[in-house]
C-alpha atoms as a printed R data frame, in Angstrom:
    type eleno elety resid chain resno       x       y       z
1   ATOM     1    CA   UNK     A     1 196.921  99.776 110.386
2   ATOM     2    CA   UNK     A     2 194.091  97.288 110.790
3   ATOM     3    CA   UNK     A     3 191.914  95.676 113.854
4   ATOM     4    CA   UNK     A     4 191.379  92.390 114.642
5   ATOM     5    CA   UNK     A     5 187.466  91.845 115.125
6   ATOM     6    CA   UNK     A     6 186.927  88.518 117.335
7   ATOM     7    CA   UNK     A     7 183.049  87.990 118.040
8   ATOM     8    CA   UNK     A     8 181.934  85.353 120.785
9   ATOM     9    CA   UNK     A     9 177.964  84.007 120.837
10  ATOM    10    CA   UNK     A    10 176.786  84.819 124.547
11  ATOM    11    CA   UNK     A    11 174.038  83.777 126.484
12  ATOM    12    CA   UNK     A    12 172.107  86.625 128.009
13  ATOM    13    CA   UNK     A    13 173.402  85.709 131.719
14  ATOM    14    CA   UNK     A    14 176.974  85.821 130.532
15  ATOM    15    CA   UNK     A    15 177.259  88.767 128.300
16  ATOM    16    CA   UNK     A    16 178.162  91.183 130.471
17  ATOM    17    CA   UNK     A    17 180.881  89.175 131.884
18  ATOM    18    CA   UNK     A    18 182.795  88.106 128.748
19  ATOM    19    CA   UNK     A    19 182.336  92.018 127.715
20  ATOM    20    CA   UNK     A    20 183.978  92.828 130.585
21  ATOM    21    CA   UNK     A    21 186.719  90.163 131.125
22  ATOM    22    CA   UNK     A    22 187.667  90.942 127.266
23  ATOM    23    CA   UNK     A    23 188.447  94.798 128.440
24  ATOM    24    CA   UNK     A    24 190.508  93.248 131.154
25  ATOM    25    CA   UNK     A    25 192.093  91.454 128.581
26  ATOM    26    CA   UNK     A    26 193.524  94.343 126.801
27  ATOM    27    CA   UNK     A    27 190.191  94.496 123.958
28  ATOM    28    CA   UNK     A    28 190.284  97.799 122.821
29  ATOM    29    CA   UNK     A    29 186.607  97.844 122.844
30  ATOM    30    CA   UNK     A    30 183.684  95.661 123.389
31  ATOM    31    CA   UNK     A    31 180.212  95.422 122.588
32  ATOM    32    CA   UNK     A    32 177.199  93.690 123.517
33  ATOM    33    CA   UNK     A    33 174.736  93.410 120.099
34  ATOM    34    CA   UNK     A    34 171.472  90.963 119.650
35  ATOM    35    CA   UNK     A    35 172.806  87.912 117.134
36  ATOM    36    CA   UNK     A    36 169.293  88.103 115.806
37  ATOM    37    CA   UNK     A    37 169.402  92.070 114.793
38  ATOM    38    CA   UNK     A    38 167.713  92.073 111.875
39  ATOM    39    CA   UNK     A    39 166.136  88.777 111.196
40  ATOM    40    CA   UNK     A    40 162.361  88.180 112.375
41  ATOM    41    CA   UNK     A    41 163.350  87.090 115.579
42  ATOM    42    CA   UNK     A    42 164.789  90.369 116.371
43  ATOM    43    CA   UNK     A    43 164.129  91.279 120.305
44  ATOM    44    CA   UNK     A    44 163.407  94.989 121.305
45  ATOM    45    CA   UNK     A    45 164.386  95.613 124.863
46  ATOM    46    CA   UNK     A    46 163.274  99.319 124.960
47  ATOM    47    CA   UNK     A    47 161.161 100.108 127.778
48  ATOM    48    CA   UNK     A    48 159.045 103.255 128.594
49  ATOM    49    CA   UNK     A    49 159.634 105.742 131.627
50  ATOM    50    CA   UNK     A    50 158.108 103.190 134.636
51  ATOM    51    CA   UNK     A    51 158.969 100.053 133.213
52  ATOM    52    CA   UNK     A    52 161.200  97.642 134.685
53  ATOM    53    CA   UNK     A    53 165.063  98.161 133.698
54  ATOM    54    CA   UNK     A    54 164.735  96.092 129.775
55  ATOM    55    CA   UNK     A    55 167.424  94.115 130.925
56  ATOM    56    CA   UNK     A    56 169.666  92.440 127.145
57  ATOM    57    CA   UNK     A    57 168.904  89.719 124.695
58  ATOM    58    CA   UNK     A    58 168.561  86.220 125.316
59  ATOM    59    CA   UNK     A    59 170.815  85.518 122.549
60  ATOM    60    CA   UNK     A    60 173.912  87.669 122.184
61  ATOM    61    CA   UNK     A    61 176.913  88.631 120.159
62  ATOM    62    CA   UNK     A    62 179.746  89.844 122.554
63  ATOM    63    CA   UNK     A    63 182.008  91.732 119.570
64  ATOM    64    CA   UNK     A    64 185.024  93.116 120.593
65  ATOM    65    CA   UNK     A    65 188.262  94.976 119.014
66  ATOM    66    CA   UNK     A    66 191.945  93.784 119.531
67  ATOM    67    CA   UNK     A    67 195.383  94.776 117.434
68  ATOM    68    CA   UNK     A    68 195.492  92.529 114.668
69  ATOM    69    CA   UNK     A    69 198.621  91.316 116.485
70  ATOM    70    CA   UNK     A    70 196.802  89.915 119.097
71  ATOM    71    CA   UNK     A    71 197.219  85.813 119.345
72  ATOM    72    CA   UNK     A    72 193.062  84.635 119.383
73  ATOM    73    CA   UNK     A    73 194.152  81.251 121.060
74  ATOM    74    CA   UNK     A    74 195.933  83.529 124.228
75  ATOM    75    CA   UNK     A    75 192.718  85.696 124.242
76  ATOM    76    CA   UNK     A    76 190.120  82.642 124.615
77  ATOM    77    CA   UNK     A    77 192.380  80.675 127.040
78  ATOM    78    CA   UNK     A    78 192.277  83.720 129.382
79  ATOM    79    CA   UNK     A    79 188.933  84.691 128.929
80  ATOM    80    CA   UNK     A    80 188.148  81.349 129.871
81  ATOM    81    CA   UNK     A    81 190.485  81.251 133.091
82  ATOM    82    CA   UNK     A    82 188.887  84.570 133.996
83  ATOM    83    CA   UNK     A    83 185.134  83.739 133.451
84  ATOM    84    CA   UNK     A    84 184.958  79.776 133.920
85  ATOM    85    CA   UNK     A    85 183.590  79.348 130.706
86  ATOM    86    CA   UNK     A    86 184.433  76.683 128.018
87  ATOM    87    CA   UNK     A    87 183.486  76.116 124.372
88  ATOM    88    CA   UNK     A    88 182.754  79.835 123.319
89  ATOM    89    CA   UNK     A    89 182.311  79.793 119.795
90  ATOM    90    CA   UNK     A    90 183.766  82.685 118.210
91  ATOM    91    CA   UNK     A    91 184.243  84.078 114.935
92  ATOM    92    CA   UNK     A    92 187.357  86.705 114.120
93  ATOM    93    CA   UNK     A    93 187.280  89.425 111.154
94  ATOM    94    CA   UNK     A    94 190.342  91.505 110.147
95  ATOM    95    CA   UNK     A    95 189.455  95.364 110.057
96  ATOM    96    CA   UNK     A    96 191.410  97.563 107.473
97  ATOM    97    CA   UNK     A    97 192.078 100.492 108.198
98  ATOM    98    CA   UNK     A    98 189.962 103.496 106.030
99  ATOM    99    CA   UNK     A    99 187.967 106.609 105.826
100 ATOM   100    CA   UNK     A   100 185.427 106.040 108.892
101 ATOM   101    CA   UNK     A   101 183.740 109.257 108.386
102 ATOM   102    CA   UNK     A   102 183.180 108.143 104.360
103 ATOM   103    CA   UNK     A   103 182.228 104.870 105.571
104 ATOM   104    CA   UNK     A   104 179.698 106.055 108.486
105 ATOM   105    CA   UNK     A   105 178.360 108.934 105.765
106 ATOM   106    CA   UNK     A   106 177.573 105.831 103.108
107 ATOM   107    CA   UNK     A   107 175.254 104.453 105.789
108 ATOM   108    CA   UNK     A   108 172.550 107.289 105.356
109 ATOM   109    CA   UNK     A   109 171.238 108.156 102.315
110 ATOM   110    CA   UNK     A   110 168.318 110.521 101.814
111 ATOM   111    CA   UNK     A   111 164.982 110.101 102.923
112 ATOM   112    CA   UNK     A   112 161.567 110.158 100.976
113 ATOM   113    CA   UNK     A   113 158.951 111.208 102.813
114 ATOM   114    CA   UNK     A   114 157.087 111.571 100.042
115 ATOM   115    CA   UNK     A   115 157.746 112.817  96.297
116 ATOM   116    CA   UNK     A   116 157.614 116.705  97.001
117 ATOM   117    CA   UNK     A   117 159.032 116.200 100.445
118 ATOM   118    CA   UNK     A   118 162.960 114.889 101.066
119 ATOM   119    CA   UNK     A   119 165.300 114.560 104.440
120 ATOM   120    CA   UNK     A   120 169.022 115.156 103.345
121 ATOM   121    CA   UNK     A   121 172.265 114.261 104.815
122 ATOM   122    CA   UNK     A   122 174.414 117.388 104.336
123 ATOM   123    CA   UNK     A   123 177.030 115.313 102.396
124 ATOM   124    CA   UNK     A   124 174.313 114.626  99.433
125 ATOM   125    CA   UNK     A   125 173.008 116.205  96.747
126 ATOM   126    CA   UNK     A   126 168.747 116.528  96.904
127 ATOM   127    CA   UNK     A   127 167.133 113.482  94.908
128 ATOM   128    CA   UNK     A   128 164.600 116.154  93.859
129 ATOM   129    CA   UNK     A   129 165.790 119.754  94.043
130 ATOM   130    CA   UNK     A   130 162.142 120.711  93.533
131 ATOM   131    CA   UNK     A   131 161.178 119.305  96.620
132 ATOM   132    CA   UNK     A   132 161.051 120.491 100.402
133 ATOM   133    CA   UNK     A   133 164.367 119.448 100.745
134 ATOM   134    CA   UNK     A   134 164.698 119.206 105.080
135 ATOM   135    CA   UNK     A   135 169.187 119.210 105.490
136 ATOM   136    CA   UNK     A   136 169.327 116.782 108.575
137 ATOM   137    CA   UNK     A   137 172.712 115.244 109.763
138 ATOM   138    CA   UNK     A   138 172.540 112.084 111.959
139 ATOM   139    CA   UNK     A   139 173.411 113.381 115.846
140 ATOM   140    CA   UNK     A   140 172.879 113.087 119.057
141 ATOM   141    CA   UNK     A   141 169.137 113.626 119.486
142 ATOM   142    CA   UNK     A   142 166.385 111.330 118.419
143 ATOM   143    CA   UNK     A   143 164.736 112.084 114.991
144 ATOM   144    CA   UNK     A   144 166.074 111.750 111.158
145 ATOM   145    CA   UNK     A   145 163.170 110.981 109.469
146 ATOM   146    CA   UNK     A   146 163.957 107.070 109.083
147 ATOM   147    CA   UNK     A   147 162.061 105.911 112.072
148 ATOM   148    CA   UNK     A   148 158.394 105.408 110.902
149 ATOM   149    CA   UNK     A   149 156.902 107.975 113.697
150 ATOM   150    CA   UNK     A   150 159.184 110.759 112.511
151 ATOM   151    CA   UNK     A   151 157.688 110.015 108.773
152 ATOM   152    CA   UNK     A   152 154.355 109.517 110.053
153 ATOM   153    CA   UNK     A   153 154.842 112.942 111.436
154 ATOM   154    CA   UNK     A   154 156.372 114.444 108.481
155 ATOM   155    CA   UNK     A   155 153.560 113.255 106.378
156 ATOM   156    CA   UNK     A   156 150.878 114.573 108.185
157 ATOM   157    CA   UNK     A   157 152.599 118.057 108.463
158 ATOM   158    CA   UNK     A   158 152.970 117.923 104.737
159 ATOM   159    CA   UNK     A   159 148.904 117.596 104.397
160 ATOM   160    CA   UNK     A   160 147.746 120.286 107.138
161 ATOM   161    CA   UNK     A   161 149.897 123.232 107.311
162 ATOM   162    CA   UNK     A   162 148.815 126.316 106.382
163 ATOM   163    CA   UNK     A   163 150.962 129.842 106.225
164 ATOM   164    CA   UNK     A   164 148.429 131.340 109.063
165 ATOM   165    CA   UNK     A   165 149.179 128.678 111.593
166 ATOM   166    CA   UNK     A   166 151.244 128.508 114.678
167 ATOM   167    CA   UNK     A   167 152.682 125.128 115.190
168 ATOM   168    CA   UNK     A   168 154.302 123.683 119.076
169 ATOM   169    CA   UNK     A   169 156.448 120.426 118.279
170 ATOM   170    CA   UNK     A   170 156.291 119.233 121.300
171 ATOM   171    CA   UNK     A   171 159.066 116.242 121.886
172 ATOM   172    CA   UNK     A   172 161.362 118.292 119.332
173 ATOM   173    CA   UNK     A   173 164.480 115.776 119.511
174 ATOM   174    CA   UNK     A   174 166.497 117.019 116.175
175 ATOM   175    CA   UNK     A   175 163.821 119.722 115.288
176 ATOM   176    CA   UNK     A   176 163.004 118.050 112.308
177 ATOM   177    CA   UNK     A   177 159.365 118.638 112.643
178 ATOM   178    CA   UNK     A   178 159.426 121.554 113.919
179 ATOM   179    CA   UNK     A   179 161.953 122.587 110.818
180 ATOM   180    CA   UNK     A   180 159.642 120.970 108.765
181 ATOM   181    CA   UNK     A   181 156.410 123.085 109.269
182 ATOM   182    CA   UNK     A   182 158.324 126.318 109.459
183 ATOM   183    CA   UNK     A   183 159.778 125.116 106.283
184 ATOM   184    CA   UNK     A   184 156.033 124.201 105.052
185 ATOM   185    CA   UNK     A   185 154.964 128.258 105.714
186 ATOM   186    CA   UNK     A   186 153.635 128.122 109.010
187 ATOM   187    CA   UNK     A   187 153.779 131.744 110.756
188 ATOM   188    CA   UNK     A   188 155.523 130.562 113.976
189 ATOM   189    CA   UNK     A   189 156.898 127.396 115.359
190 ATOM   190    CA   UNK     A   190 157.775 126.417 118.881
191 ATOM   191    CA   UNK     A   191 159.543 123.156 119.368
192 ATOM   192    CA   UNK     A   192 159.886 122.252 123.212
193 ATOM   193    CA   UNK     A   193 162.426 119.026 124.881
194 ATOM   194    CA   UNK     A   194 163.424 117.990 128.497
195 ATOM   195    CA   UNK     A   195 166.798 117.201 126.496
196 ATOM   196    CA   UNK     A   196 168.977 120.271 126.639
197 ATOM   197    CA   UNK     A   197 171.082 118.565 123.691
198 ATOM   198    CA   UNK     A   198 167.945 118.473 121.772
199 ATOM   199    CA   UNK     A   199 167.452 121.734 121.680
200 ATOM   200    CA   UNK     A   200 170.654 122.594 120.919
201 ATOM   201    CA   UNK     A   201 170.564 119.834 117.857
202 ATOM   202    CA   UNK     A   202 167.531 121.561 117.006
203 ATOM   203    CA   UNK     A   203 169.212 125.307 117.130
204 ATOM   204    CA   UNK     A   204 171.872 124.188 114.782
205 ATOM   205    CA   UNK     A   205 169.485 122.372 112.429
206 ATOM   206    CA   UNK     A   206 167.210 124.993 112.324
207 ATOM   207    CA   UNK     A   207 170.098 127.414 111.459
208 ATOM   208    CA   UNK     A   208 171.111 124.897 108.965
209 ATOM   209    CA   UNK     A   209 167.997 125.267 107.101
210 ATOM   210    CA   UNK     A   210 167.771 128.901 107.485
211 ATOM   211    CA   UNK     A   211 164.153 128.568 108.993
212 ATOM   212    CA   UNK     A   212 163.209 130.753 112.354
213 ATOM   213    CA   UNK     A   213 162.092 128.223 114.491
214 ATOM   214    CA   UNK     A   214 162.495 128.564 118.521
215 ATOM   215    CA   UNK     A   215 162.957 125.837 120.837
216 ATOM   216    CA   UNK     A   216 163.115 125.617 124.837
217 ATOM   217    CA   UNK     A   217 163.032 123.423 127.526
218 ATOM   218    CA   UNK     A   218 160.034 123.455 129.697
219 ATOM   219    CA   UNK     A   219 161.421 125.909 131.954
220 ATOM   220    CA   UNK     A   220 162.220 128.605 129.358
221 ATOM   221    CA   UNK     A   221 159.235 128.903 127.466
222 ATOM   222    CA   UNK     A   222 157.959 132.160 127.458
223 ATOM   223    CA   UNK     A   223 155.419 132.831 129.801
224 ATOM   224    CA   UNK     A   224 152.205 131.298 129.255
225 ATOM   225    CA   UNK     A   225 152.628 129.201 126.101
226 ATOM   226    CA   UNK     A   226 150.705 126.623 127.652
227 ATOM   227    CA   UNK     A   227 148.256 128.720 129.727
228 ATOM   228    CA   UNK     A   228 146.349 129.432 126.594
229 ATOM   229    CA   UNK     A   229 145.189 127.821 123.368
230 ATOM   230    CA   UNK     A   230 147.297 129.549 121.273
231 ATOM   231    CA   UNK     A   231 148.505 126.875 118.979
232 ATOM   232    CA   UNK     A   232 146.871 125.858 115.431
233 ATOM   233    CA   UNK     A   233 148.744 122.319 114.928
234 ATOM   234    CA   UNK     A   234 150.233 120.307 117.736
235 ATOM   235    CA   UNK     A   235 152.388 117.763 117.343
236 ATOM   236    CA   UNK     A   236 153.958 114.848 119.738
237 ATOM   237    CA   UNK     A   237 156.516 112.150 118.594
238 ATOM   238    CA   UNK     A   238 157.183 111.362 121.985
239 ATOM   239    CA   UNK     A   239 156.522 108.073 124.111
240 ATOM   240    CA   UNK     A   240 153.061 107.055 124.584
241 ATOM   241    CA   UNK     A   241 153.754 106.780 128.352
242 ATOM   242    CA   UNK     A   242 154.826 110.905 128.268
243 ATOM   243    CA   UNK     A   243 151.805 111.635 126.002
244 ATOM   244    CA   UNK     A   244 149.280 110.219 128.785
245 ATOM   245    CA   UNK     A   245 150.765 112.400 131.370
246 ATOM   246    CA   UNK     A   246 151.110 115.775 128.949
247 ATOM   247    CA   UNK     A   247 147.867 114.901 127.442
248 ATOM   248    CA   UNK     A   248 146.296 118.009 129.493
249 ATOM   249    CA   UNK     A   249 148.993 120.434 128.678
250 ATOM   250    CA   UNK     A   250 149.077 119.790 125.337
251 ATOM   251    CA   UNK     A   251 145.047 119.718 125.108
252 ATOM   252    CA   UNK     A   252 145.708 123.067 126.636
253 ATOM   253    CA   UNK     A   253 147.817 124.505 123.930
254 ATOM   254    CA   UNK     A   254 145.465 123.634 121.563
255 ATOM   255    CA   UNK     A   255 143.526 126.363 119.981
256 ATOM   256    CA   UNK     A   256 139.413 125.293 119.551
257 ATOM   257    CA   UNK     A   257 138.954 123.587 116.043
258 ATOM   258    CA   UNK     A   258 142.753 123.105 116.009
259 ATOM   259    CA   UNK     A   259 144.438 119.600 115.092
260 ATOM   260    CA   UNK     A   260 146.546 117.414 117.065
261 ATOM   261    CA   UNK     A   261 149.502 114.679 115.838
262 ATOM   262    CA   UNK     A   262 150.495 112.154 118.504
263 ATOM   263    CA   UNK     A   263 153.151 109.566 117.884
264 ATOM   264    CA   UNK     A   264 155.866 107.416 119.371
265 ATOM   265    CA   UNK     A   265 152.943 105.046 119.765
266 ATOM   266    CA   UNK     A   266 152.720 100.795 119.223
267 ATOM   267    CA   UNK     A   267 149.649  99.191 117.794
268 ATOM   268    CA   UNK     A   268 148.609  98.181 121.372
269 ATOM   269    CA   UNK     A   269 148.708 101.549 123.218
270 ATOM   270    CA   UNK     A   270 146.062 102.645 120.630
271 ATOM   271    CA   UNK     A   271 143.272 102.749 122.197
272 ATOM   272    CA   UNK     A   272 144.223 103.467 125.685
273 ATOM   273    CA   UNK     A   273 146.714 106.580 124.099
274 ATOM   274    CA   UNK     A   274 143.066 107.721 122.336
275 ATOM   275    CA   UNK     A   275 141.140 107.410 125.016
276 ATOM   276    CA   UNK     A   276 142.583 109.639 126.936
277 ATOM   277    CA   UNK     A   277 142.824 112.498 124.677
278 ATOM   278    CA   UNK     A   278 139.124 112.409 123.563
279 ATOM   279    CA   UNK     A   279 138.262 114.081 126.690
280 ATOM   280    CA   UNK     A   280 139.377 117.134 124.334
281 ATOM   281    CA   UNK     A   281 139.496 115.583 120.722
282 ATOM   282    CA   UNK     A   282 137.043 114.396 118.426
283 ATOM   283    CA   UNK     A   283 139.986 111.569 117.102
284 ATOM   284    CA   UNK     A   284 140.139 110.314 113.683
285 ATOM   285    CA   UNK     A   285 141.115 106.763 112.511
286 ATOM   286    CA   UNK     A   286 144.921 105.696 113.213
287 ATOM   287    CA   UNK     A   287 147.255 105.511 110.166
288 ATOM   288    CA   UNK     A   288 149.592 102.274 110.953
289 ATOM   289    CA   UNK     A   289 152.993 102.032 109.584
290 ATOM   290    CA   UNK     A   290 154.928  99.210 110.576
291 ATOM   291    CA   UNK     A   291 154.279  98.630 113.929
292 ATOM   292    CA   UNK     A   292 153.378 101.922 114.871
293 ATOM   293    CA   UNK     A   293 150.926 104.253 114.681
294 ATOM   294    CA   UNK     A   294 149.812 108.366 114.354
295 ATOM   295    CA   UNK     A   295 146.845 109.098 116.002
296 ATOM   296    CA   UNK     A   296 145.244 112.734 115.050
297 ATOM   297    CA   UNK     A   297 142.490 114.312 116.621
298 ATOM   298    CA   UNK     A   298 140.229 117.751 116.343
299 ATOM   299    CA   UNK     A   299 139.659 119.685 119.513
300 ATOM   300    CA   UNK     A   300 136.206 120.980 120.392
């Protein structure tokens, strides 16, 4: 069996209604992508909690799936009796039919963090079986090591854990860091999320790795985690809007000469993310990749 792929150049104040009128159609699915995606004049629409609503690209793909039966000429005819507009351009693509989960699998490959320290797709074998080999699917919560705060994170976990310290991953999306100290020697690790699914993506991964790492949501932590400083290493890949407003709790957590990891944080928000937490932290430069950024910091 195969799909027939037709793709239709949108402006940003008709995307949503040539998505739509294309389900109406009979499209067995549609999707609204930016026709710049990876070219420099990509346009991120991610906003932070408070921001307005980002709203979709000025310039859009609207790419939608029909039976390869499906007569293209019929389609555009109706979709322009339905929406009142003439001259899309459009492209169409015949789908075959094949192994999806093979072909969604070849996407990810693993991950150097750095020589001695590896994130692996279950499906592969470890580039380095020497390493610190982390086993991390893709899923449904944030965090597989290819976004640059996740490695950012990673790396400075890599450099700073010790087998006597207790480590609180705040933010703990997949687990990944979290499975990453324990996985490094540290004596305990807490990883806390809002996310219910996160922490149950993190229970399985942890499992997965055979590391005993615990996780909660705010809620369940056990009493007083964050009443006292009883953490050696905290870390935060989290926005830089939810690190302003935690930036007391986590302060809290944080034992006295203990180290601190904050990321999820643009080039911009650099300073103002700093300033706030060197009401407890004597901070230390920020280490850039791409265009974002790990800020670290001793408390005193």
């Amino acid at each position: 069996m195969a799909w027939l792929s037709l793709k239709i150049e949108a402006k940003d104040n008709t995307a949503d209604l040539i998505s739509d009128s294309l389900m109406d159609i009979g499209a067995l699915s549609a999707i609204i992508e930016d026709a710049n995606a990876e070219t420099p004049d990509e346009q991120p629409i991610f906003g932070e909690p408070g921001d307005p609503p980002p709203g979709i690209w000025q310039q859009n793909v609207v790419s939608a799936l029909f039976d390869e039966n499906i007569v293209v000429n019929d389609v555009m005819q109706s979709l322009g009796q339905i929406t009142g507009l003439d001259d899309l351009q459009y492209t169409t693509e015949i789908i075959e039919e094949q192994d999806w989960v093979r072909a969604t699998q070849s996407q990810f490959d693993p991950i150097r963090i750095r020589d001695d320290l590896w994130i692996v797709p279950s499906w592969h074998s470890a580039p380095n079986p020497d390493a610190l080999n982390i086993i991390l699917d893709p899923g449904l919560a944030f965090g597989t090591g290819s976004h640059p705060t996740t490695h950012l994170c990673l790396a400075w976990l890599a450099d700073h854990v010790k087998p006597e310290h207790t480590i609180l991953d705040y933010g703990c999306g997949s687990g990944i860091l979290a499975i990453a100290a324990k996985k490094l020697g540290a004596v305990e690790v807490i990883g806390v999320d809002i996310d219910e699914q996160a922490i149950l993506s993190s229970t399985y991964n942890a499992e997965q790795n055979q590391v005993d790492a615990k996780f909660y949501l705010p809620n369940q932590q056990p009493k007083a985690q964050f009443d006292e400083a009883r953490f050696d290493l905290v870390v935060a890949n989290i926005l830089s809007s939810a690190l302003s407003v935690l930036a007391p709790a986590l302060a809290n957590a944080c034992k006295l000469g203990g180290e601190i990891a904050l990321s999820g944080i643009l080039k911009e928000q650099t300073a103002q993310v700093s300033a706030i937490y060197a009401e407890w932290f004597d901070m230390h430069p920020p280490v850039y990749m791409d265009s974002w950024v790990l800020l670290t910091g001793k408390k005193r």
